[in-house]
C-alpha positions as CSV (number, residue, x, y, z in Angstrom):
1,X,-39.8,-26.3,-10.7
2,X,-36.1,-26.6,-10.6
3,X,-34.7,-29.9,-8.7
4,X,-32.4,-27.4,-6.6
5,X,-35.8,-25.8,-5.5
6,X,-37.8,-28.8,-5.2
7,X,-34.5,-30.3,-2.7
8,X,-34.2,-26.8,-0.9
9,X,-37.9,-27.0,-0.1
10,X,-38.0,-30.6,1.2
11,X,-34.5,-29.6,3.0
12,X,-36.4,-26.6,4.8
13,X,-39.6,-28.6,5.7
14,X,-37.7,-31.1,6.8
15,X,-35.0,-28.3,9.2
16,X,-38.3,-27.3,10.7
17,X,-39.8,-30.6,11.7
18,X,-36.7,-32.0,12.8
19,X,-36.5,-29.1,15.2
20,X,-40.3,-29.2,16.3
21,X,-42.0,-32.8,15.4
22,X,-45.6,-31.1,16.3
23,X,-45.4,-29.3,13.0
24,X,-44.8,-32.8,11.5
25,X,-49.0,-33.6,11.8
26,X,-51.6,-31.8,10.0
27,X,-55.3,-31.7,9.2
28,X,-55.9,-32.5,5.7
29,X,-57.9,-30.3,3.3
30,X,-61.6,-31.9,3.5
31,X,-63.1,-33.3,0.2
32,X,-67.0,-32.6,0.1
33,X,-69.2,-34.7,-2.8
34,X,-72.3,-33.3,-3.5
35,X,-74.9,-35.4,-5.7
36,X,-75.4,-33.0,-8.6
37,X,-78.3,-35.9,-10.2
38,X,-78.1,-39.4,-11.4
39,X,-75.4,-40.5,-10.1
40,X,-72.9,-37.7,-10.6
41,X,-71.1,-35.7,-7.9
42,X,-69.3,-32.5,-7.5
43,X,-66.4,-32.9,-5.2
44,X,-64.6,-29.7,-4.2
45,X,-62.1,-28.6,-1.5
46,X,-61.2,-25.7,0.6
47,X,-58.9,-23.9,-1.7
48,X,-61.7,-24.5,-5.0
49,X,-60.1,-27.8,-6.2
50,X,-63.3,-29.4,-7.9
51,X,-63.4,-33.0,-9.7
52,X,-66.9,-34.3,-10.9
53,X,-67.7,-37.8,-11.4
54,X,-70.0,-40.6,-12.9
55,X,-70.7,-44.4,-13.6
56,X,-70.5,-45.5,-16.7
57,X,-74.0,-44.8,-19.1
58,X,-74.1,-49.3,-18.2
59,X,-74.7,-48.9,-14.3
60,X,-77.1,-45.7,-14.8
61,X,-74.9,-43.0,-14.6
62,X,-73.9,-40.4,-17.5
63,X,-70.6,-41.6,-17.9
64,X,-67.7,-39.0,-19.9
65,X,-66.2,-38.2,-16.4
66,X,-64.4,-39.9,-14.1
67,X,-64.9,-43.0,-12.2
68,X,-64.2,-43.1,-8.5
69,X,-62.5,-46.1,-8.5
70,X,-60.2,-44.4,-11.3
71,X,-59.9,-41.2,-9.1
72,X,-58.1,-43.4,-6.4
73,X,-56.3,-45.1,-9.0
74,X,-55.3,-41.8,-10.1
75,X,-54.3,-41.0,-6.8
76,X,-52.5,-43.5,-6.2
77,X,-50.4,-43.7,-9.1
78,X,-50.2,-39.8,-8.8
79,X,-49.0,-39.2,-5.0
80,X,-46.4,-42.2,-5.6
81,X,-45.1,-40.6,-8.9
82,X,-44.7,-37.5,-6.4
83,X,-43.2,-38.4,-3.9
84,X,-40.4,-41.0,-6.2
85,X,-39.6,-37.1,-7.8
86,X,-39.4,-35.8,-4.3
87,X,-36.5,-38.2,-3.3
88,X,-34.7,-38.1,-6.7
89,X,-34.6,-34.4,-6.8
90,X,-33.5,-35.0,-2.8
91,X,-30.5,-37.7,-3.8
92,X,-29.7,-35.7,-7.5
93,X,-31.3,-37.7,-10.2
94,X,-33.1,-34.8,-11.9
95,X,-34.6,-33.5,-14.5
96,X,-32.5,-31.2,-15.9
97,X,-29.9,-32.8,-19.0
98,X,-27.1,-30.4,-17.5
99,X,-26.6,-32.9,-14.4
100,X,-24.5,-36.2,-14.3
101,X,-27.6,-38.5,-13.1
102,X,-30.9,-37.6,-15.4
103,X,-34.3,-38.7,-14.9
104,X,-35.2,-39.4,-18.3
105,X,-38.8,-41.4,-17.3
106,X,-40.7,-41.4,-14.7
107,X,-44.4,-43.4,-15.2
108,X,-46.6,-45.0,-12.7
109,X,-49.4,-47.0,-13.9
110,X,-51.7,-48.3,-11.2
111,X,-54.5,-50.6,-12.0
112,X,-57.2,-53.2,-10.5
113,X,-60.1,-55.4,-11.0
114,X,-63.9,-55.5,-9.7
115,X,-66.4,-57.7,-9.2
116,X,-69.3,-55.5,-9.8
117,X,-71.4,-58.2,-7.8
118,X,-70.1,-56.4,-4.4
119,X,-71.0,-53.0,-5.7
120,X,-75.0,-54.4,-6.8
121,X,-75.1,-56.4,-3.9
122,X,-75.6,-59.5,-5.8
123,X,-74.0,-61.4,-3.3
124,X,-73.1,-60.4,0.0
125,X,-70.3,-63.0,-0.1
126,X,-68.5,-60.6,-2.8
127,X,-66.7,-57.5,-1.4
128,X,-67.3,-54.2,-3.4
129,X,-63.5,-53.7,-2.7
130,X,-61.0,-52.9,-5.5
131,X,-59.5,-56.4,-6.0
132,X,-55.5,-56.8,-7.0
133,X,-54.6,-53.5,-6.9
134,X,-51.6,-52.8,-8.8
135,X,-48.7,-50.4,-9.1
136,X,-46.4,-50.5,-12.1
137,X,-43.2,-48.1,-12.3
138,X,-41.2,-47.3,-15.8
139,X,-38.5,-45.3,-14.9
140,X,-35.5,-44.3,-16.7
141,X,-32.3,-42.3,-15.9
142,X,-29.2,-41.4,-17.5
143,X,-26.4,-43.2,-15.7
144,X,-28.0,-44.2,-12.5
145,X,-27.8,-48.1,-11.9
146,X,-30.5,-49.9,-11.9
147,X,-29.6,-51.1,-8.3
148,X,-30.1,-47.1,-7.9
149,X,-33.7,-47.2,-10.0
150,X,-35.0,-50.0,-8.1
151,X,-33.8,-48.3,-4.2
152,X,-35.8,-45.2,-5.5
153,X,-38.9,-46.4,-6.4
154,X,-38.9,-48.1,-3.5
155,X,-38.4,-45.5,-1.2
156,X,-41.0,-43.4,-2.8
157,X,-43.9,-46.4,-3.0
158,X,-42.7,-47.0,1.3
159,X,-43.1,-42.8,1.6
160,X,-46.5,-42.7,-0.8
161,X,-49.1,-41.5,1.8
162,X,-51.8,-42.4,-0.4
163,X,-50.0,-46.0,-1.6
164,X,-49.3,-46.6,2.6
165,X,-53.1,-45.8,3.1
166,X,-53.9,-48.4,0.8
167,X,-51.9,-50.9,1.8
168,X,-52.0,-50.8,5.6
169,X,-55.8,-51.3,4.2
170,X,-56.1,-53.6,1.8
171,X,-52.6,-54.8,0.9
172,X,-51.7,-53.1,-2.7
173,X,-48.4,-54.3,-4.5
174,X,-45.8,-52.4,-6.4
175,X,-43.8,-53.5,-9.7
176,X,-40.9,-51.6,-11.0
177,X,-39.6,-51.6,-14.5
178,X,-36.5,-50.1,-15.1
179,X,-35.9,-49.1,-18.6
């Protein structure tokens, strides 16, 4: 999608907000797992979005899917990849080569740690939770400073619904490399 289109779109969403704020909150689409055996599930929404996943063949599960710790990972990284393309199509760092300010890169890698003790429940003195959740930006663009780089990523990790989920819960951190 064209950055013009991608900044008229965010422009007329937010027009129409601005001038009603009840349009601002809505119900999110509902994600329904299903146990399809083992330990695999079928996760579908509303509009036929579908993800299966699995453990790994080492916990019992079939393994060759994904994970749903990587699933939030992927989410994560995902949403805040969106959302820093949102604002640079919004400010003019785009995409296409034609424009002064290009956004050569744009890479979010998000990764963390487990103790699988709090999964087992091995001891109920070790959480289950995702431990040192991290978010790491490369980003690259043709003659944006990287004062600019930095302010962007930024503001798109602050604007992250699924990073600010995370974090108002358990405190996830973000690392920007500029290139």
């Amino acid at each position: 999608m064209p950055e013009q289109t991608i900044r008229d779109a965010i422009d007329n969403v937010s027009k129409a907000v601005a001038a009603n704020p009840d349009k601002a909150r809505v119900r999110n689409a509902s994600a329904v797992a299903s146990l399809k055996g083992g330990l695999a599930f079928a996760t579908t929404g509303p509009n036929g979005e579908a993800v299966v996943t699995d453990m790994p063949k080492a916990i019992g599960g079939g393994g060759g899917v994904p994970q749903p710790g990587w699933l939030l990972r992927a989410a994560l990284a995902s949403c805040t990849g969106t959302v820093i393309a949102m604002r640079a199509a919004k400010v003019g760092i785009t995409l296409d080569k034609l424009v002064g300010i290009t956004l050569d890169k744009l890479e979010v890698n998000v990764d963390s740690q487990s103790d699988n003790r709090g999964m087992l429940g091995l001891d109920e003195n070790v959480s289950a939770a995702l431990i040192g959740l991290r978010t790491v930006v490369n980003v690259r663009a043709t003659n944006a400073t990287h004062a600019d780089l930095r302010t962007l990523v930024q503001w798109g990790d602050a604007h992250s619904p699924v990073a600010c989920t995370l974090r108002s819960a358990l405190g996830a951190n973000i690392e920007v490399v500029v290139e």
